[in-house]
N, C-alpha and C positions, 0 to 999 in steps of 0.2 A: 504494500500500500504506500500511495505516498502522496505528500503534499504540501502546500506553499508554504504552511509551517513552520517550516525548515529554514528558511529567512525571515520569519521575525512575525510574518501577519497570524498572530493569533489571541485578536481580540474581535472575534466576528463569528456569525455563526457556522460557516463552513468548517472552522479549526473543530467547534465541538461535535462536528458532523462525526468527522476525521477521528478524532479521539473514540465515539462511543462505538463509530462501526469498527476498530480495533479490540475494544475493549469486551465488544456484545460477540464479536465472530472469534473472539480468541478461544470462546468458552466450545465452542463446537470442537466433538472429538476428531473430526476428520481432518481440522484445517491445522495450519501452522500459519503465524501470521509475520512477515518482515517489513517493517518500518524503514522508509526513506534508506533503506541500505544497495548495496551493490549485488546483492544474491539475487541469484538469479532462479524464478520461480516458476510454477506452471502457466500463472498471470498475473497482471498488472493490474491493479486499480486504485484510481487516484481519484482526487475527489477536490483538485484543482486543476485551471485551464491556464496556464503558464505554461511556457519553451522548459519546464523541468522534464513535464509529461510527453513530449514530442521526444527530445531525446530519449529518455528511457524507456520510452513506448516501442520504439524504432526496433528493438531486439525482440519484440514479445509479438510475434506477426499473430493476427486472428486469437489473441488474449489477451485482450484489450477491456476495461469494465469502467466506465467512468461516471460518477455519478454529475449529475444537472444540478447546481446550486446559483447560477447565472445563466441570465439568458441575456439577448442583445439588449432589452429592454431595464435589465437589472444592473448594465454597465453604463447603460445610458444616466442613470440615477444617480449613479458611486463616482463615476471621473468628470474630471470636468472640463476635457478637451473635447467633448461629442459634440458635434459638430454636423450640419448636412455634406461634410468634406470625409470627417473621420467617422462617421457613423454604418456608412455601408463597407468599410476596412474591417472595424470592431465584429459587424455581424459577418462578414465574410470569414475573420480567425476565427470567432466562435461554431460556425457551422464546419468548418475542418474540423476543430478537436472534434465533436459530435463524430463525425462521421472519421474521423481516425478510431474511433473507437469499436469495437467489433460489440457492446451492449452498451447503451447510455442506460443508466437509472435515471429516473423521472420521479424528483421527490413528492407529486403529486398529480393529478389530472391535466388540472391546468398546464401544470408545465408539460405533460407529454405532448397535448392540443399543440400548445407553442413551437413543439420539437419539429411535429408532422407538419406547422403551417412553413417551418423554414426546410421544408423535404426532407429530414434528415433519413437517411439511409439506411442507417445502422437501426438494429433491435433494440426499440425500446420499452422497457419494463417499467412501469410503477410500484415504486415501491418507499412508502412514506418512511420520513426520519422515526427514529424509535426514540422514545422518551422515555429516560432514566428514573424509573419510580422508587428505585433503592433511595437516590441524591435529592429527591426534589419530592416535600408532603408536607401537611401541616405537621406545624410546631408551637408549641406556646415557647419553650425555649429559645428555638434558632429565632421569633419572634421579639423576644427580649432581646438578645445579641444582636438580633439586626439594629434595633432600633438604636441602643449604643455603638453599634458600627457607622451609622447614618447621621448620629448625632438628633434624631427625634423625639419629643416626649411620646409617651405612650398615650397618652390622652387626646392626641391632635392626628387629624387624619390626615393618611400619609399617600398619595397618587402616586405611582410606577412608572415611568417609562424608560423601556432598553431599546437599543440598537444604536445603529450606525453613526457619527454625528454629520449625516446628508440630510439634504432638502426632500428627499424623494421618502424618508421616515415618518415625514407630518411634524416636524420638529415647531415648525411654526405654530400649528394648530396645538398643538400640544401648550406653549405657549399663552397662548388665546385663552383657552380651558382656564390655565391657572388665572390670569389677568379675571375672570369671572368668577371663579370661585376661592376668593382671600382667606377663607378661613380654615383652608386644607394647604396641607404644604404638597409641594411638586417636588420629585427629583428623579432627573435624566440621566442613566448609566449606559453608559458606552463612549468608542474614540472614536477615533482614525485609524483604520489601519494603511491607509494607501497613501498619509501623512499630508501634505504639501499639494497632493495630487488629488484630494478627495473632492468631488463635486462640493459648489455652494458654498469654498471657505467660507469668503467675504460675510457671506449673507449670514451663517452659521455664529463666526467669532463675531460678530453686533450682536448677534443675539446673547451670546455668552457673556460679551460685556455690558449690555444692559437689560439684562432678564428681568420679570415683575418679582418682586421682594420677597414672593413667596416658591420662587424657583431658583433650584438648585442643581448645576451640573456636577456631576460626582466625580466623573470619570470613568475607570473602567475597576473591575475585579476580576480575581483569580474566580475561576470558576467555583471553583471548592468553598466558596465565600457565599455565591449568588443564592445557595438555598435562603441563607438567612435573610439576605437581601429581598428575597421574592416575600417569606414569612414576613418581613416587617410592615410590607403594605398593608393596604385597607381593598387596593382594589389597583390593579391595571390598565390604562388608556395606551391604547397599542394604536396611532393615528396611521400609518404607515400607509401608502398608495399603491404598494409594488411590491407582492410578495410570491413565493412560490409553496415552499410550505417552512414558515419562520419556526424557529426551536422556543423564541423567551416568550411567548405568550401560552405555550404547551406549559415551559417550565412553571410559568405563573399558575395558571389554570392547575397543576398538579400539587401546587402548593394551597391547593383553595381558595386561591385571588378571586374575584369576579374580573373579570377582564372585556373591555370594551376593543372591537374592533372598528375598524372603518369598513362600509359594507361594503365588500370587493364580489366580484363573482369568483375569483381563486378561493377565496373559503366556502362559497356557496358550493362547490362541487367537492373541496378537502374533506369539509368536518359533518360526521354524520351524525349530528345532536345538535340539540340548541345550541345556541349563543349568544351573546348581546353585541350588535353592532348597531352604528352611525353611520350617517356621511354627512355630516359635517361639523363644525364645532358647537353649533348650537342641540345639535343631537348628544355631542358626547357630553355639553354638559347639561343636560336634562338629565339622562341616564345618571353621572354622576353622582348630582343630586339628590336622585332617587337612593342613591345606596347610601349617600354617605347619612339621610335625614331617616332611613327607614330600616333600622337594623333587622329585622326578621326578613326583608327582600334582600338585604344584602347574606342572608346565609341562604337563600333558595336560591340564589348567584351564584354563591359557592358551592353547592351541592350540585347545580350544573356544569362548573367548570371541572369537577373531579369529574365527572361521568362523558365528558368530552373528552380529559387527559387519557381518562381510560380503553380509547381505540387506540392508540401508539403502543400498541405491545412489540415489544423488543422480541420474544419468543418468535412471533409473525414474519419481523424483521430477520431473524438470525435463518430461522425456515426459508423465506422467500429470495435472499439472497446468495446463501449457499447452494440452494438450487440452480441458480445464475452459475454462479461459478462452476459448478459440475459438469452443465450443459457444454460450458464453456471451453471447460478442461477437457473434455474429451470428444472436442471438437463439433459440435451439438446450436452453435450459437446460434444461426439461423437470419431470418431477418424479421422485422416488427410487422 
């Protein structure tokens, strides 16, 4: 396996893609699993689209496995040289990796739909991220420790939001929300991983330096950190415009957050249980509202978001994937 990792970007959720499909396939008696090394294996699978995967792929003909975590439209979001110049480049490298690949995994519907509209070639398989229910659950503890981690009283209600620090996250709206509701504190987790080159600096670092007084950008944490992180909330505002299938609104949701999405049609076709979403900021902060002034709907919230966490079985994942690889290894790939 391997991936971009390896030089420094891992504070995103492709890195914990990367980690759990290591850590969930390692336990399968069949597999042996190697890490970004030079051994050489029955197959490759990487679960990033960088000139790492091109070379090391180059050796492993027709064993090829690469999982979808970008699409041209997920790059168009993240950089900020896209351009009507650089835009049909971006989607023409991305539609090579795909189709250098002998199976793409499609980490949910939507993204397969997207793979097929840009013809992709290769076999594609859906097969959603698996969520870690050992690392991520309610806690009154890791609850407490968050809150001391965050620097929150426990008395004051606490809004979520992770990911990326792009425009294409709803960072702005996210923003808006708190500017409306002053009497709950806001705080934003997450970086940069593509630094200097990420979409929307400018527009981003104003917002960082003049946020409304009840918003707080945190930065980023170890992973091994975010259960507590997830537990300190009260609830989740996930704004985000562009997703395929995200891990921190799972993780949240597994921690028994109520979690607000933006109403995307990628989740209409991912999640097969309620939900609560918006589109627009005046939606999220009704909803909001609603949870933070109505505590008995804010736990039929949370009793929803555990029974949503609970279709991401890793079991599923470990099954549906090893399969992939078997077909694979014994030359079985086929086409989609």
């Amino acid at each position: 396996m391997s991936e971009s990792s390896r030089f420094g970007m891992t504070a995103q959720g492709e890195h914990t893609a990367f980690l759990d499909c290591i850590d969930l396939m390692a336990t399968h008696p069949d597999l042996e699993i190697h890490v970004n090394d030079r051994e050489t294996c029955d197959l490759l699978h990487s679960h990033s689209w960088g000139p790492f995967y091109l070379l090391r792929g180059a050796s492993y003909k027709r064993r090829r496995v690469f999982t979808v975590h970008a699409l041209p439209e997920t790059a168009e979001g993240a950089l900020p040289l896209m351009n009507s110049a650089t835009r049909p480049i971006v989607r023409a490298y991305l539609t090579a990796i795909y189709n250098f690949s002998d199976v793409v995994i499609a980490v949910g519907p939507a993204t397969a739909e997207s793979l097929r509209k840009l013809r992709v070639r290769s076999r594609i398989e859906v097969i959603p991220n698996a969520l870690r229910k050992d690392r991520f659950f309610p806690s009154a503890e890791l609850r407490k420790r968050g809150r001391v981690r965050v620097g929150v009283a426990d008395n004051r209600p606490l809004i979520l939001g992770v990911g990326q620090l792009q425009p294409r996250k709803g960072i702005a709206d996210f923003a808006e929300v708190a500017r409306r509701l002053p009497e709950a504190q806001f705080i934003w987790v997450g970086g940069r991983p593509f630094g200097a080159f990420s979409a929307g600096i400018s527009e981003i670092n104003r917002l960082i330096a003049h946020p409304p007084t009840n918003l707080r950008f945190a930065g980023t944490f170890e992973l091994t950190q975010m259960p507590m992180i997830y537990n300190a909330a009260d609830c989740m505002l996930f704004p985000s415009f562009q997703e395929n299938c995200p891990y921190a609104p799972m993780e949240a949701a597994s921690c028994g957050l109520p979690v607000i999405f933006r109403d995307l049609p990628e989740y209409r076709l991912l999640y097969r249980s309620e939900y609560l979403a918006a589109s627009d900021v005046a939606g999220f902060t009704r909803l909001l509202r609603e949870i933070l002034e109505r505590p008995l709907l804010r736990k039929l919230y949370s009793q929803a978001s555990l029974r949503l966490a609970a279709y991401f079985s890793p079991a599923q994942f470990i099954e549906s994937l090893a399969q992939v690889y078997d077909q694979l290894a014994c030359g079985a790939a086929g086409s989609s």
